[in-house]
C-alpha positions in Angstrom: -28.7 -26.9 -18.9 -27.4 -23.2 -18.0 -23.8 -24.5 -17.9 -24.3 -25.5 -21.6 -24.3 -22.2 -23.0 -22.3 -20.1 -20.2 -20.0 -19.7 -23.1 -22.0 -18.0 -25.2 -23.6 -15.3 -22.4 -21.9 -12.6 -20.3 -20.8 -13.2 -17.3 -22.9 -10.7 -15.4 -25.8 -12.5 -17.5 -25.0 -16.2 -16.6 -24.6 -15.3 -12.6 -28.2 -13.9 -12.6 -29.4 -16.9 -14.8 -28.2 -18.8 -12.3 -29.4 -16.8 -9.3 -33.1 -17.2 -11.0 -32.8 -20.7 -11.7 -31.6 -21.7 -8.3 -34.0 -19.4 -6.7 -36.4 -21.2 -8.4 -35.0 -24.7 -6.6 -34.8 -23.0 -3.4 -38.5 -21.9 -3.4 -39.4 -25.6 -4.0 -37.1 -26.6 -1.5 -38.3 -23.6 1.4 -42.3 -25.4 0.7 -41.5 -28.3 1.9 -39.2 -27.2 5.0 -42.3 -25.0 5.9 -44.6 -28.1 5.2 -42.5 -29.8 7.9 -41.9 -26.9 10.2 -38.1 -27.1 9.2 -37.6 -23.1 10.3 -33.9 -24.0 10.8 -33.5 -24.9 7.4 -35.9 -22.0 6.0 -33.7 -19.9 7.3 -30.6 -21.4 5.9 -32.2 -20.7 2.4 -33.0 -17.6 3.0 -29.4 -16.9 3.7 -28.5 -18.6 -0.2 -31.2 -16.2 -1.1 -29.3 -13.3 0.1 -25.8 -14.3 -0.9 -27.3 -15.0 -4.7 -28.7 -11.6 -4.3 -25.8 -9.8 -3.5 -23.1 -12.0 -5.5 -24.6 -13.4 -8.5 -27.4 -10.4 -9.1 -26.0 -7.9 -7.6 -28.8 -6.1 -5.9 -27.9 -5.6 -2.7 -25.4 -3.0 -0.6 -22.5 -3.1 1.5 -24.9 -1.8 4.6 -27.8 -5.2 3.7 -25.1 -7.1 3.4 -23.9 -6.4 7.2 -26.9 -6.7 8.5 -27.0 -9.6 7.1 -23.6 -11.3 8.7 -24.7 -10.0 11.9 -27.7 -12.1 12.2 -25.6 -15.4 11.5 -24.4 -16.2 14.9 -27.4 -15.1 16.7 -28.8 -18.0 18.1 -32.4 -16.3 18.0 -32.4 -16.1 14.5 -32.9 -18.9 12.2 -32.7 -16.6 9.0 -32.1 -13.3 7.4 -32.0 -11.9 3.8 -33.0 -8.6 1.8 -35.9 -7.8 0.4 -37.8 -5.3 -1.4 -36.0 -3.5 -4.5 -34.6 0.0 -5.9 -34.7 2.4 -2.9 -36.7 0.5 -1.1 -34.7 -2.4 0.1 -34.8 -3.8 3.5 -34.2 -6.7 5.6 -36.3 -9.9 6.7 -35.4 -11.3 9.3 -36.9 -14.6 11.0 -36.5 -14.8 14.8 -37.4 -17.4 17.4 -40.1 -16.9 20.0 -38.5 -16.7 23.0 -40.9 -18.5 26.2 
């Protein structure tokens, strides 16, 4: 339905459309992992999460964005994505327990 009229809306505009309304899919989709106890996929959506907000809306920085990448290779995370808005941005991350 978005893709119908992406030719009548600014770019910057249509990219945060989109962000929103696959957001919206990814919260459905994050439910049911965590009905499941999926936390390996969770955490994969929380990364889309992250990359929509710093590439489609544009909300994030250089230094969330590194923090970010970091966390992708660390085999005690399963997730990692910004949070929080204006100033007041920081990082959730979502680590195993180690026993």
């Amino acid at each position: 339905m978005l893709a119908e009229v992406k030719s009548k809306m600014d770019d910057i505009i249509y990219r945060r459309c989109k962000y929103v309304v696959e957001e919206n899919d990814r919260v459905l989709k994050a439910c049911d992992t965590l009905k499941k106890s999926n936390l390996k996929e969770f955490g994969s959506l929380m990364y889309d999460t992250h990359e929509g907000l710093s590439k489609d809306y544009e909300v994030s920085c250089k230094e969330l964005d590194y923090l970010v990448q970091l966390t992708k290779n660390n085999p005690k995370v399963f997730g990692s994505r910004m949070m929080g808005g204006d100033s007041a941005d920081v990082q959730l991350i979502l680590l195993r327990t180690m026993r």
